[in-house]
C-alpha positions as CSV (number, residue, x, y, z in Angstrom):
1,X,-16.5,-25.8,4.6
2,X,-15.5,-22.3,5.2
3,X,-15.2,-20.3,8.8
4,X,-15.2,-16.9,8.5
5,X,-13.1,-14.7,10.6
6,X,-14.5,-11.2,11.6
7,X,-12.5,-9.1,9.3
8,X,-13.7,-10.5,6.3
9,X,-16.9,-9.5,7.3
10,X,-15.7,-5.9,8.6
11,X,-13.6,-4.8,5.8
12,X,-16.2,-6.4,3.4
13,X,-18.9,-3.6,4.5
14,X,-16.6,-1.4,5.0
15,X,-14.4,-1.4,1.9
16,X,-15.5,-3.5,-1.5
17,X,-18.9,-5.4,-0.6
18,X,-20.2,-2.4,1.1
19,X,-24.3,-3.4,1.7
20,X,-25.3,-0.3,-0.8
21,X,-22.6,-1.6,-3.0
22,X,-22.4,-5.0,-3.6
23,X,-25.6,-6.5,-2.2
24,X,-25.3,-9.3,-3.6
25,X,-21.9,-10.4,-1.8
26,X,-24.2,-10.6,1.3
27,X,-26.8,-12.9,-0.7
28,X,-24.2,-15.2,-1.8
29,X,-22.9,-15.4,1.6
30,X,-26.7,-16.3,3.1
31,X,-27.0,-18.9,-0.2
32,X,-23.8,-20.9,0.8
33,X,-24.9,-20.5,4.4
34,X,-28.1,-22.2,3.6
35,X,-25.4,-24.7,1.9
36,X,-23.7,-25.3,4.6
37,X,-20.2,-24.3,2.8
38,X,-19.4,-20.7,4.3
39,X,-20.0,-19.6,8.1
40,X,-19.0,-18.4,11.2
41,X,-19.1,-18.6,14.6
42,X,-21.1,-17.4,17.6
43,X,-18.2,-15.3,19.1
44,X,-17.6,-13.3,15.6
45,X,-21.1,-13.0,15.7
46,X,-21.2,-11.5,19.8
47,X,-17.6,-9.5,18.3
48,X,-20.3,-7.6,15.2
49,X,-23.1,-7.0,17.2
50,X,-21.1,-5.2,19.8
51,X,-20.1,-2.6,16.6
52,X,-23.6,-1.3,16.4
53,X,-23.7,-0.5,13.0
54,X,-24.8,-1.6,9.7
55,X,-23.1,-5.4,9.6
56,X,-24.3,-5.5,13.9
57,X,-27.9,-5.2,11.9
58,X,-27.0,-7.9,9.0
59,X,-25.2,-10.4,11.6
60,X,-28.9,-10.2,14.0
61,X,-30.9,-10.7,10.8
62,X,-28.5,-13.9,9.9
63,X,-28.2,-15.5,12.8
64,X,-27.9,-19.1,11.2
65,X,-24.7,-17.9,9.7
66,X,-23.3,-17.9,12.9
67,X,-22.8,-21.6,14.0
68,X,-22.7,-22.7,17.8
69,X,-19.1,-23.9,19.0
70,X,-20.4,-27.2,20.4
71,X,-17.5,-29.5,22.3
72,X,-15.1,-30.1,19.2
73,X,-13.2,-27.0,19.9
74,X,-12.0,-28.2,23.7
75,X,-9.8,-31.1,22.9
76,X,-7.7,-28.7,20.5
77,X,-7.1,-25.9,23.3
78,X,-4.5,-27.3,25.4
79,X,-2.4,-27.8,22.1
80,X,-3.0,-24.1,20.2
81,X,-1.8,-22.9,23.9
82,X,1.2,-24.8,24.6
83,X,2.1,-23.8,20.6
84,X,1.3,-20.1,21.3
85,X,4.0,-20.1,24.4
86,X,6.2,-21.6,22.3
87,X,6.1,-19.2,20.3
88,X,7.5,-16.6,23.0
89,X,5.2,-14.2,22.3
90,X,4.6,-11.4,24.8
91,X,2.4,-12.1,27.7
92,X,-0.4,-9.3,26.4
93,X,-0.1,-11.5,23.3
94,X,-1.2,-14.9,25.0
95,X,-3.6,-13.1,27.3
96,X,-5.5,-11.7,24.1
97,X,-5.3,-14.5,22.3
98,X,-6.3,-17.6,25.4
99,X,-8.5,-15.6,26.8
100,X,-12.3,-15.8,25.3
101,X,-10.7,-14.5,22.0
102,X,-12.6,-15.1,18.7
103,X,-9.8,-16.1,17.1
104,X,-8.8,-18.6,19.2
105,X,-12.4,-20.3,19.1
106,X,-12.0,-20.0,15.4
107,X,-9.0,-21.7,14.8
108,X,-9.8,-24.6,17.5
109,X,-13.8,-24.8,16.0
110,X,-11.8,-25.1,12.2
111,X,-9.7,-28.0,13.7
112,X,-11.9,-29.6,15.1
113,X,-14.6,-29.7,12.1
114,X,-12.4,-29.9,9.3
115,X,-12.8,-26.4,8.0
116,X,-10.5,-23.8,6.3
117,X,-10.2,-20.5,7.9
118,X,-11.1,-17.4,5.7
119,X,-9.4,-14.1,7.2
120,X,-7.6,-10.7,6.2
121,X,-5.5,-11.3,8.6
122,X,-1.1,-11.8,7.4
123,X,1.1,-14.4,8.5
124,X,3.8,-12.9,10.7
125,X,5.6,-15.8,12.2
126,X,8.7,-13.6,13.8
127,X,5.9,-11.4,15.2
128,X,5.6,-11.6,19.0
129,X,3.1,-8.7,20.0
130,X,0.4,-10.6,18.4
131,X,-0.9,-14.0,17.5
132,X,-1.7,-14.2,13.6
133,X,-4.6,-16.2,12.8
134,X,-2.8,-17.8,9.7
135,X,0.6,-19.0,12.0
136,X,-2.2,-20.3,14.7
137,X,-4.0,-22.4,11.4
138,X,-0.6,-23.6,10.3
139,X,0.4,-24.8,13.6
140,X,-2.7,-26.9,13.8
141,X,-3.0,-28.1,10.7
142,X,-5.5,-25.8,9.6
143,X,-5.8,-24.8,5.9
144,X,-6.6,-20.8,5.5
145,X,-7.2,-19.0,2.7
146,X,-8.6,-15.1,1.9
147,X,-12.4,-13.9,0.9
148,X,-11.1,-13.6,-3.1
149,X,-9.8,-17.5,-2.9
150,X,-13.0,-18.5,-1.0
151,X,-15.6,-17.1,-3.4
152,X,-13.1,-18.4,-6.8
153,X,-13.1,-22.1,-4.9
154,X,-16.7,-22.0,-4.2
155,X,-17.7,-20.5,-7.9
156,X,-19.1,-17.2,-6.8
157,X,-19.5,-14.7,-9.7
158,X,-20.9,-10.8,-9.3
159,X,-22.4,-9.8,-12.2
160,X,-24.2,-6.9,-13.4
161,X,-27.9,-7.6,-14.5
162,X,-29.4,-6.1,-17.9
């Protein structure tokens, strides 16, 4: 199972899988929905809609896609946070990244449930203005991987019709 961070989704419609583009990026992501293989969570969802733009639109027509956090998540906050201080990174750092931060919920929900993280996001482990997604999923055990790795693991093709 795949959790998908907000960026994907972002610089997909922004960049290669634009919607007028590459519709059928955003089909394939609603078929493995259906699957139950590739999702996200409600707080990327609450992140889109706040955008108010074409993805806001696709997230509020896919809501399924968005899965709720339920209680798994809890029992994996105490350790992310005492990792994160740890880490010494800044105080605005830990205040973005604790508070009700999507990527957070995302890496604690992925714990929890067994799933690997799909994001854009680098590895920066000497970083300390920031907390990277992928140091947060390798600190917990978390496998992560990018939106090109997901769709080759899961068999995705885009091909051109006749």
């Amino acid at each position: 199972m795949y959790v998908v961070d907000a960026n994907v989704l972002i610089e997909a419609k922004n960049r290669y899988y634009a919607f007028d583009l590459a519709p059928g990026f955003w089909e394939w992501l609603n078929q493995m929905c259906v699957a139950g293989d590739v999702f996200s969570i409600e707080p990327v969802y609450d992140e889109l809609r706040a955008g108010k733009d074409d993805l806001a639109v696709w997230a509020q027509e896919h809501p399924d896609f968005f899965r709720p956090l339920g209680q798994g998540p809890v029992q994996y906050f105490s350790l992310l946070s005492q990792w994160a201080v740890s880490q010494k990174f800044t105080k605005a750092a830990l205040a973005q990244f604790t508070g009700n931060n999507a990527d957070y919920l995302l890496v604690t929900f992925a714990r929890a449930y067994g799933c690997t993280v799909v994001t854009n996001e680098v590895s920066a482990p000497m970083g300390r203005k920031r907390v990277k997604i992928p140091d947060a999923c390798k600190a917990m055990g978390v496998a992560v991987t990018t939106t090109f790795e997901m769709m080759r693991r899961c068999g995705a093709q885009l091909v051109l019709l006749p």
